[in-house]
N, C-alpha and C positions, 0 to 999 in steps of 0.2 A: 576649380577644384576646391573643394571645402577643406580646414584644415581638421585635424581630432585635436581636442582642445582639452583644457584644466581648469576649472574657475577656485579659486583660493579661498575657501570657507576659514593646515594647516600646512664620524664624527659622534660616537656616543657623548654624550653630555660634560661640555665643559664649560668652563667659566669665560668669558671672551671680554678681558678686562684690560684697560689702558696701561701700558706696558709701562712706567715711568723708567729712569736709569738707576741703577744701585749702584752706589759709590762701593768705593774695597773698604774693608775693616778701618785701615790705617786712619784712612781718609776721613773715615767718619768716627774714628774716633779723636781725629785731628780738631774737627770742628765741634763735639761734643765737650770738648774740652775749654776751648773757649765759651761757649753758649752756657756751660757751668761757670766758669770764670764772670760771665756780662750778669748771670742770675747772681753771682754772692756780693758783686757790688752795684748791684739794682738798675745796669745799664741794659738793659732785654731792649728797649726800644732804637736804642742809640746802635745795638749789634746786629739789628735789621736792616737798620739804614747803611751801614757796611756790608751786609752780604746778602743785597736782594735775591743773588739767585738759590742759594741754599735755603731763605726765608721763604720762597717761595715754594723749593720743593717740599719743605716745611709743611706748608700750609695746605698744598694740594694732599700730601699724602695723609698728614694727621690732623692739624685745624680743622680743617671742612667736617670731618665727623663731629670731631668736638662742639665746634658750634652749632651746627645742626642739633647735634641732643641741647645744648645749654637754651638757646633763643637768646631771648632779651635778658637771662642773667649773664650772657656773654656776647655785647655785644661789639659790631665787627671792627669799630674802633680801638679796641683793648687786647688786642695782638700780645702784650707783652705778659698781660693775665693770662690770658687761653696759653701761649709756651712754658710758661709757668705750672698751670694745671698739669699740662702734658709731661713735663720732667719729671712733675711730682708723680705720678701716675705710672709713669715709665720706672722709676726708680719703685717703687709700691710692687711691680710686677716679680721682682726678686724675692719677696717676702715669702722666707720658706713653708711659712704654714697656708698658703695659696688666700690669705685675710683678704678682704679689700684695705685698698691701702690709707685710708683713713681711723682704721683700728686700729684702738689703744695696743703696743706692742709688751709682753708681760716682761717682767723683773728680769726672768733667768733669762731670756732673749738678748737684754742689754750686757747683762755680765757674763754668760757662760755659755751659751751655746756660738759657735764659731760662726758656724753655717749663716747664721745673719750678720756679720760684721759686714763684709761688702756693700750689701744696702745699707746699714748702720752707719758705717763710712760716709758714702756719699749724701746722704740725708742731712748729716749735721755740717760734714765740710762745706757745703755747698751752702746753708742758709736755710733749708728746708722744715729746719727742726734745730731746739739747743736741745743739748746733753742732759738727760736730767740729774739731778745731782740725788744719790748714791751715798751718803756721807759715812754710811758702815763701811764702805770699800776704798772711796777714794774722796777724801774733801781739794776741790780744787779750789780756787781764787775765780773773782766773780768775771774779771774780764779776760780767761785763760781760754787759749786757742780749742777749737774744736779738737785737731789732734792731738794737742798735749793732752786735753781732758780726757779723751778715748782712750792713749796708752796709758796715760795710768789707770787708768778704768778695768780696765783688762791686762793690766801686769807685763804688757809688751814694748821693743823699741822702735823706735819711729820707721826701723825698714818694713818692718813687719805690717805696718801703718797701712803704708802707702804700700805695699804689696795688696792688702785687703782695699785699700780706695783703686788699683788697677784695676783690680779683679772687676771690681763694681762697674767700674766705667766702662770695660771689654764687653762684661755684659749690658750696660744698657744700651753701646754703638752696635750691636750684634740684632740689638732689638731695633731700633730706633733707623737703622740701615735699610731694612723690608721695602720693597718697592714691587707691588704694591702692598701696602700696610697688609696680613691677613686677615680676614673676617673677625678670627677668635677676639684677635687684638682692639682690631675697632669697636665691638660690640662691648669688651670691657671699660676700654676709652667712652666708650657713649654714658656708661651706667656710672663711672667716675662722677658723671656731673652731676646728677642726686643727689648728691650732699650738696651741690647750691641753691637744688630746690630743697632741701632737706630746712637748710640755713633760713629760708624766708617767713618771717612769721605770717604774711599772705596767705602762702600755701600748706599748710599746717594740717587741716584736714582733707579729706581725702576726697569729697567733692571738687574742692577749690584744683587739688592736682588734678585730674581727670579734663576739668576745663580748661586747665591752663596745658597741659599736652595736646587735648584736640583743638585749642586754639593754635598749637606750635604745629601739629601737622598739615593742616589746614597753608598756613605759612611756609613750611617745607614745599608742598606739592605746587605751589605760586614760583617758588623758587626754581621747580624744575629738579629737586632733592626726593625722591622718593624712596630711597631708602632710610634717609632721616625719618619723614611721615613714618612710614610702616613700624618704625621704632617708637615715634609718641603712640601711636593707636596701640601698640602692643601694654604699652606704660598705662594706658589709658582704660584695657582691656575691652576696646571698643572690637567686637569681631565680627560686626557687620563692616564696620569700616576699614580695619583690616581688609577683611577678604573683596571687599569693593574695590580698595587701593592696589591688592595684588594681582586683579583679574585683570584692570585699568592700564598696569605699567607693566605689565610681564613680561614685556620686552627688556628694558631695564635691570628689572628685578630679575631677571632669570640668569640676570648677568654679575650678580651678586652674593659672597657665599655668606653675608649675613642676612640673606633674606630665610635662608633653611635652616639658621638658629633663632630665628625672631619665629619662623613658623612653630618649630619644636616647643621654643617656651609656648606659644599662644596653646597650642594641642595639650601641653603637660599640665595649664590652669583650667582650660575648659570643665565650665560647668554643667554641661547639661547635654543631653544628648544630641540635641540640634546644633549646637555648635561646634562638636566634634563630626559631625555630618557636615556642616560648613566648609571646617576645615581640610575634610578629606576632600572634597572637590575643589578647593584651592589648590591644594597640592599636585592633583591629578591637572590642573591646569598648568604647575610647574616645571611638572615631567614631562607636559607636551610642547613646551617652549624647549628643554634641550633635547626633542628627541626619543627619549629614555621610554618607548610605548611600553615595555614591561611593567615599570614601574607607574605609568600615568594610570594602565590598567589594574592595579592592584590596588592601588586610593578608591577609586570606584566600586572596584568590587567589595571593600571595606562599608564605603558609603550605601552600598545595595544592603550588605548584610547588617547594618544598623537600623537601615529604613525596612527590613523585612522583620526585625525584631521589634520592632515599635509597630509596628502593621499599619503606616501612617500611609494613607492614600498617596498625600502631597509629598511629602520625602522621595515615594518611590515615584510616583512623574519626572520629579528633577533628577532623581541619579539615574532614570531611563534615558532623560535626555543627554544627558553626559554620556552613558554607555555608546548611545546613537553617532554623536557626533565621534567619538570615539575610533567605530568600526566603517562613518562614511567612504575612508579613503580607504579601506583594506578590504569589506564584505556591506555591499549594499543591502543587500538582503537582511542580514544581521541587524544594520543601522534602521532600516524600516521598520521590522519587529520590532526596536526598542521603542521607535518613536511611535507606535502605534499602540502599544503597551504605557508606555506615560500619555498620553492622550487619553486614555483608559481610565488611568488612575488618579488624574485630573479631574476628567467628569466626575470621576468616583467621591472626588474630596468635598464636593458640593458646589461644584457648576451646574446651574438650570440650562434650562430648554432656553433661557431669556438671557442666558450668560451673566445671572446673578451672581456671582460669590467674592470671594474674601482678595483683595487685591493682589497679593500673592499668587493664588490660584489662578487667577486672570492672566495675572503674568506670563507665568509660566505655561499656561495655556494655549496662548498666541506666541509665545517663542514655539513649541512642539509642532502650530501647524504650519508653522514659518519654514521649521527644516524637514518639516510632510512638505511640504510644496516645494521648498528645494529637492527631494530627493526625485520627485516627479518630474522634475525640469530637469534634474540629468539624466531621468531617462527619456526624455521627452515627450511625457505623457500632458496632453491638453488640461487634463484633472488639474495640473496646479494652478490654473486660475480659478479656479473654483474654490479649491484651499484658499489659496489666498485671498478671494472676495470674503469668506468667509471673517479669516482675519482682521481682515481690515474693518468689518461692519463691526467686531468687537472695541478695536482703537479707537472709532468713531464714538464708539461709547462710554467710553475709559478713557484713565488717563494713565499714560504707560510711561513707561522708562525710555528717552532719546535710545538706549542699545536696541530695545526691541523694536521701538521704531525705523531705526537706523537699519536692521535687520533683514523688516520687512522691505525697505526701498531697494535692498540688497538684490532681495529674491526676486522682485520686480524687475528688476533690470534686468538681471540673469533670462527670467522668462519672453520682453520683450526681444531681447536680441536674438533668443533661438522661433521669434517670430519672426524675425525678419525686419524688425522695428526699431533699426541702430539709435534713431532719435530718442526717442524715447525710452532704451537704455542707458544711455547716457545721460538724462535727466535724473533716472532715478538711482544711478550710482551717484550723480554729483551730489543728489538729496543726500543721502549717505552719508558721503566722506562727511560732509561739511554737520551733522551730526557725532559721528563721531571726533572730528576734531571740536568739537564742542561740552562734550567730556573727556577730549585727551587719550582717548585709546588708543596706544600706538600700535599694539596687536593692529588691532579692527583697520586702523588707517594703510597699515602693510597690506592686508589683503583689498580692498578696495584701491589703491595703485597698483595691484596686478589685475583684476579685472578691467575696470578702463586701460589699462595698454591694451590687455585682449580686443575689447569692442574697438581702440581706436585703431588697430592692427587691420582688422576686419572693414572699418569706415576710410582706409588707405591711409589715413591718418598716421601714417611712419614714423615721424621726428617724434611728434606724443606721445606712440605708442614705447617705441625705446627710452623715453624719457622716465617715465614712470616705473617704467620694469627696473632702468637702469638705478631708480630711485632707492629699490628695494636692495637690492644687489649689493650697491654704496652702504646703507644699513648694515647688511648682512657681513661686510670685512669688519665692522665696528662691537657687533655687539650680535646676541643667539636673536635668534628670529626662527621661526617656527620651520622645519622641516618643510610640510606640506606648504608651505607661503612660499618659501625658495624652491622647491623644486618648479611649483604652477609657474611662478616666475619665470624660470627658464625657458618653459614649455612657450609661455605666450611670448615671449623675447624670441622665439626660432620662429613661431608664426609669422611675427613682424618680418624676420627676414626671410620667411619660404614666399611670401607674398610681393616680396621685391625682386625674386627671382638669386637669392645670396643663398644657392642651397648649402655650400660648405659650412657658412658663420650659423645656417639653421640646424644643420646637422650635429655643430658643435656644443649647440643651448640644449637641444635633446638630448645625447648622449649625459650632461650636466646632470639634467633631471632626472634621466636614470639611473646613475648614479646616487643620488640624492634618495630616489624614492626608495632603492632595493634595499640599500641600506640602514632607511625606516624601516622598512616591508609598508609601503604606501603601494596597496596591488594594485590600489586603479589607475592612479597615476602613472606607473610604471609600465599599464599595460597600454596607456593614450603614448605614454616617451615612445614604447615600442612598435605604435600603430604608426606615430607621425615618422619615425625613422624607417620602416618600410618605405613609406610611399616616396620619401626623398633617394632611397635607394631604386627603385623601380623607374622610377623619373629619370637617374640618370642613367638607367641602362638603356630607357626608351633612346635616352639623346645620344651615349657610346655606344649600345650591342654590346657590353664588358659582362661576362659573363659574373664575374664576381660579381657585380654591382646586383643581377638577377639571384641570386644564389644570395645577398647578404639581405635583401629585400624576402624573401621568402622566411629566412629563420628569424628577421622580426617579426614580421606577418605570427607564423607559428606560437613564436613568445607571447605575442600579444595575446593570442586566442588561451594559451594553458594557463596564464596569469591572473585572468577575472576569476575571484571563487567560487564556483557552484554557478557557474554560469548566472552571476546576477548583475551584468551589463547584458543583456541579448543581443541590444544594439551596436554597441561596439564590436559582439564576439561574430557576428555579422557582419559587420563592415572589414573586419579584418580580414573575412572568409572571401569576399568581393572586390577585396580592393587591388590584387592583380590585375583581374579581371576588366576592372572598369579602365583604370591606369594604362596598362598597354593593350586593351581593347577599345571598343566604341563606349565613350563617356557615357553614363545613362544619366547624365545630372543629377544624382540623389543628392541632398543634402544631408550630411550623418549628424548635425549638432542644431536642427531643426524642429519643431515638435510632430509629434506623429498624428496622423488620425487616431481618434482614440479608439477604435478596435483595432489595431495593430499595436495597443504600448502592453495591455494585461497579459498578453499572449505571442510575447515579438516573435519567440523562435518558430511556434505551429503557422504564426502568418506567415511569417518567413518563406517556413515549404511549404504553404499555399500557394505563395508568389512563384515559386521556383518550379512547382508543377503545375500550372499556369500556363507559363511560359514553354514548357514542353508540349504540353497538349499545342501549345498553338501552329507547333511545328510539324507538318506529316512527318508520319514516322511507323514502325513496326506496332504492329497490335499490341503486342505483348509491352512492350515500352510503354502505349497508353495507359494499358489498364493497370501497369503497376502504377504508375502515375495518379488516378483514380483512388487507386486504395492508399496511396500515401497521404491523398488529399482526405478521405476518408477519416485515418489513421490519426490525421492532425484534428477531424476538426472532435474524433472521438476523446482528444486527451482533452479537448480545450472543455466538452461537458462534463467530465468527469474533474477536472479542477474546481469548477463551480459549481460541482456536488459538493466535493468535498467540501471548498471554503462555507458552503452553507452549513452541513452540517456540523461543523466545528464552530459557527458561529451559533449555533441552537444548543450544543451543547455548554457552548460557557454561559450562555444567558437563561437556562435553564426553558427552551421554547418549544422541547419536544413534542407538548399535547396540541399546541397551535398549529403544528405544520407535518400532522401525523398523515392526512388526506395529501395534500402537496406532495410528501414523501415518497406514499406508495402506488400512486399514480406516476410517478417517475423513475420506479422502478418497474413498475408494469412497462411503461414504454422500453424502457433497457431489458425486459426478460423477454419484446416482444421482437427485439432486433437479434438477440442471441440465437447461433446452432442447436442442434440438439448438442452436438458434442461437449458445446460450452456449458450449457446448463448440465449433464450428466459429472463435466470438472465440477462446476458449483454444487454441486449436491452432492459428489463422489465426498468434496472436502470439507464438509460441514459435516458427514455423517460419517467418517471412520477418521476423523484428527484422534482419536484415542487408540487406534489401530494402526497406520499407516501414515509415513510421513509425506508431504508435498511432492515430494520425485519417486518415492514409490506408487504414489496413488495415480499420478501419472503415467506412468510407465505401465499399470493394471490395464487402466483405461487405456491406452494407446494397442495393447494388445488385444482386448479385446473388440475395438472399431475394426483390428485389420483381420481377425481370423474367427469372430464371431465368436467365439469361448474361450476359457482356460481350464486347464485340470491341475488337479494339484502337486505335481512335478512341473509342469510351469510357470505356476503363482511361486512355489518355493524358490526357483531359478531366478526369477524378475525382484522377489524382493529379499533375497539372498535369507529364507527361515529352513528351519528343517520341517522334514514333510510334516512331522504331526504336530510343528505350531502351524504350517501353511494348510494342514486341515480343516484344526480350530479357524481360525480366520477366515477360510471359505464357509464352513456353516452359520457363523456370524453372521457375515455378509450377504446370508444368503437369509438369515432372521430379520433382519432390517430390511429385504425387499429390494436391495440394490441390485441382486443377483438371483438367478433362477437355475436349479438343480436339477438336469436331465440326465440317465442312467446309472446301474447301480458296478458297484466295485471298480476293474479298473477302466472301464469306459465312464466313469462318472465324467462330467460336465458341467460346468456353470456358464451361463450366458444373463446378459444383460435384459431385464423385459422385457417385454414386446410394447 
């Protein structure tokens, strides 16, 4: 028994962040207190080595950003520097005018306005800063305490003092307590450290910074820090490398809420129209790491309507392929259109016949017939190797990007296994992984260990297969991972165990995944969770006779088939319709996730009931049962020429080929006028020639009466199309001007009949 499967190409959206411990108030202002105390008599190093494990939470929660933005002006021996910046920085965040905390603070701040004593306080008491001297207000002595100098500064007594230095301290333990630090905060803390590169005559112009960030993110990503990087390329205003880095790690980054103000700054500097089109498809890459399809699809459709205002060929190929991949899991149909619409717009932008163009172009070229060949391989149309030969003779040519290649090995595998060719599956996922673990895509890497569990589920390969699944799974308690990644996951985790014969633990992965997908609204996937939850329900009613179990097997069957949109799985929506059938009937060993003959994939449903009535004729039976049998077969193969009328024609109309294929045309309409009734042709011509008189179901209803009683008069044309007699007069002498109709007797025997 074959399983219905998922292959992983992707809870509303949250942050899924290492939860550290947050001390109480007291507590941390217990130790603020100190760690100001070891800062004003210059012991920071000596107050680490007493309280490792505070220095360390330290260090996890605020250093680590810190140093990440500094690099080499802070480096990871100077611990006592970096706490130091951080105090300072911490204490800066009170500054009622929201300044960065290295701005000069003005006159009436120091003397008069209240609101800044707190920070004032702790600034000079601590060491941070001396008082400056004021000599119209208050002349102090040169070696006079910070407080002394302050109250008299401000005309207050020393409780009043140290009420404003609480205050201060209340609020920086309030700040400096966060666990985990928030976004807002870190990304302030990162931009603090520009006044070190500020400070360096090195980097003084704006070249030298630009280099020396993309040398630090560079650094960052070696580190395994990519929210650092994404922060130098933002500094750097690199927004190719940006959007490279956030496509790369959006695993990570999707786990980060300074990744959606480092986006916002990058979007509010954009200069150019193409980098705001950049942008909007990085984001829409963001929104599908948590989830969030509303939102993933509105970046998109941003990016459509930029690339449709520029009327740039190339723009609109790449945000068709985004759309594509978009709609794969929800409307394959849709996904197809897009990806055949950027295909379009690709040749459009100056691809030759010889696959000459601008490497760009190429690129993105060979990505679109990558996920054309995947979408034919889920339906298991043989075309996709041909797609993909195609692709691959362009690679051969080129020199592509490891993703696209990676890509392509992707599809390969996918296509070999539904041949029946596990070996060779397996090769060209392992090609894969080991590409993208070579640019570190840890997206890409997630779905490539849900495919190999699939294939090695399939190869009996059990302990691998749950190894991998369980790989992603362990990921997915730590940090977002892509909706459609965790759900597939699931799916091929129950495969593994419906093939071990564990249907409860298979039952249990499913249900997961359907949960998972409805909650996306992932249709296809939901509608495979609800195909393979049938058949483990029908399975076990085959083994109990539990009526429930047949009854709970039936309304996923059901679900499965309402959930595909527009009927664009046929194969599936089929398999569901059968799979009673086959299950507690005689097995016909079809294979459902195998590729089809290729006349059976453009037209699955019409072959479908070919097979179906087929299979009746084969069996004596009542006449009447034959010959509708016949006409059904008929029926099907009449829709399957009129689709490939149509698609032709709609392909003569966008390529403007009407004068080429004017003989072709009505030669094939001759054959179609030459297979019509008369009746049919009298509809065709009835509604071509009085659409300005009568609508679709009145012209109908004319003609129906007139085949059964050979005329009408006009109390019964006025009856049938509900007029008063003397508009149903006008209307018959009309009708009778244009030669539709023939006018036998005069007054109230008049008559109309149809020609002879």
């Amino acid at each position: 028994m074959r399983r219905f499967i998922v292959v992983a190409e992707t809870s509303n959206y949250t942050f899924v962040e290492a939860r550290a411990r947050r001390p109480s108030l007291p507590t941390a202002e217990s130790v603020l207190d100190s760690l100001l105390g070891a800062h004003r008599a210059g012991t920071l190093d000596e107050w680490q080595r007493r309280h490792p494990r505070i220095a360390a939470w330290i260090d996890a929660q605020w250093l680590r950003p810190l140093r990440g933005a500094a690099g080499d002006l802070l480096p990871a021996g100077q611990r006592a520097a970096a706490l130091s910046l951080l105090l300072r920085w911490a204490i800066g965040q009170q500054r009622p005018d929201q300044a960065a905390p290295g701005d000069p603070i003005p006159r009436e701040a120091w003397i008069e306005r209240t609101s800044w004593r707190p920070m004032l306080a702790l600034t000079c008491q601590y060491g941070f800063a001396p008082v400056p001297a004021f000599r119209d207000r208050y002349r102090g002595h040169a070696d006079e305490a910070a407080a002394s100098h302050l109250c008299g500064l401000w005309s207050v007594g020393a409780s009043t003092y140290y009420r404003y230095l609480d205050k201060g301290k209340r609020a920086l333990a309030q700040l400096l307590r966060e666990a985990p630090a928030p976004a807002v905060h870190r990304l302030a803390l990162r931009a603090a450290t520009l006044a070190l590169v500020d400070a360096q005559p090195s980097l003084a112009d704006d070249t030298a910074r630009r280099a020396w960030h993309a040398r630090h993110a560079a650094a960052a990503l070696a580190d395994d820090d990519s929210i650092a990087a994404l922060w130098h390329l933002s500094c750097a205003r690199d927004t190719a490398g940006f959007i490279q880095a956030l496509q790369r790690h959006s695993v990570e980054l999707a786990n980060d809420g300074e990744t959606d103000l480092l986006l916002g700054a990058m979007d509010a500097a954009a200069e150019s129209p193409r980098e705001r089109f950049d942008l909007l498809l990085a984001q829409g890459t963001l929104w599908r790491m948590r989830g969030d399809a509303p939102r993933e699809q509105g970046s998109y459709e941003q990016a459509l309507r930029l690339a449709a205002g520029a009327d740039d060929p190339l723009l609109l190929g790449i945000v068709y392929g985004a759309l594509g991949k978009f709609h794969e899991p929800r409307d394959l149909d849709r996904a197809f259109a897009y990806y055949q619409d950027g295909a379009e717009c690709l040749r459009r932008s100056g691809l030759g016949e010889d696959g000459s163009a601008a490497a760009e172009t190429i690129e993105e070229y060979v990505a679109t017939l990558v996920r054309l060949a995947w979408l034919y391989v889920l339906r298991n149309d043989p075309r996709s190797k041909a797609v993909l030969e195609r692709a691959e003779s362009l690679c051969r040519r080129h020199t592509l990007s490891p993703a696209t290649m990676a890509m392509l090995e992707q599809t390969w595998g996918e296509c070999w296994r539904r041949a029946g060719e596990l070996t060779r599956a397996l090769e060209h996922k392992h090609r894969a992984l080991l590409l993208y673990e070579r640019i570190d895509d840890r997206q890409a890497i997630l779905k490539t260990f849900g495919n190999l569990s699939l294939i090695y589920g399939e190869a009996k390969d059990f302990a691998r297969a749950s190894e991998y699944a369980r790989r992603v799974l362990a990921l997915a308690d730590a940090m977002t991972v892509e909706p459609e990644i965790l759900a597939s996951t699931h799916l091929n985790l129950g495969v593994a165990c419906f093939w071990q014969a564990d249907y409860a633990q298979a039952q249990a992965e499913y249900e997961a995944a359907l949960e998972i997908a409805m909650r996306n609204r992932l249709h296809r996937v939901a509608g495979i969770a609800h195909l393979n939850l049938a058949e483990v329900a029908y399975l076990r009613f085959k083994q109990t006779a539990d009526p429930q179990d047949e009854s709970r097997g039936d309304r996923h069957a059901a679900a499965a088939t309402a959930i595909w949109p527009h009927d664009s799985d046929p194969a599936h929506s089929e398999a569901a319709r059968r799979l009673k059938q086959e299950i507690l009937g005689p097995d016909a060993g079809l294979a459902r996730d195998r590729l089809l003959p290729a006349e059976a994939t453009d037209h699955y449903a019409e072959m479908a009931e070919v097979r179906r009535q087929r299979e009746q004729l084969a069996v004596p039976g009542a006449p009447q049962d034959h010959v509708g049998a016949h006409l059904a077969i008929a029926r099907a193969y009449l829709s399957i020429a009129m689709k490939e009328r149509e698609a032709a024609l709609s392909l003569i109309e966008r390529h403007g080929l009407g004068q080429r294929f004017i003989d072709e045309i009505e030669s094939l309409r001759q054959t179609f006028d030459r297979e019509l009734t008369r009746e049919q042709k009298l509809i065709a011509q009835w509604r071509q020639a009085t659409a300005d008189l009568l609508s679709a179901q009145r012209c109908a209803a004319v003609l129906e009466a007139l085949m059964a009683s050979g005329y009408v008069n006009k109390s019964g044309y006025a009856e049938l199309c509900a007029l008063s007699p003397a508009t149903a007069s006008k209307h018959l002498g009309t009708l009778a001007e244009r030669g539709l109709l023939v006018q036998t007797g005069k007054g109230p025997a008049t008559r109309y009949m149809l020609p002879a």
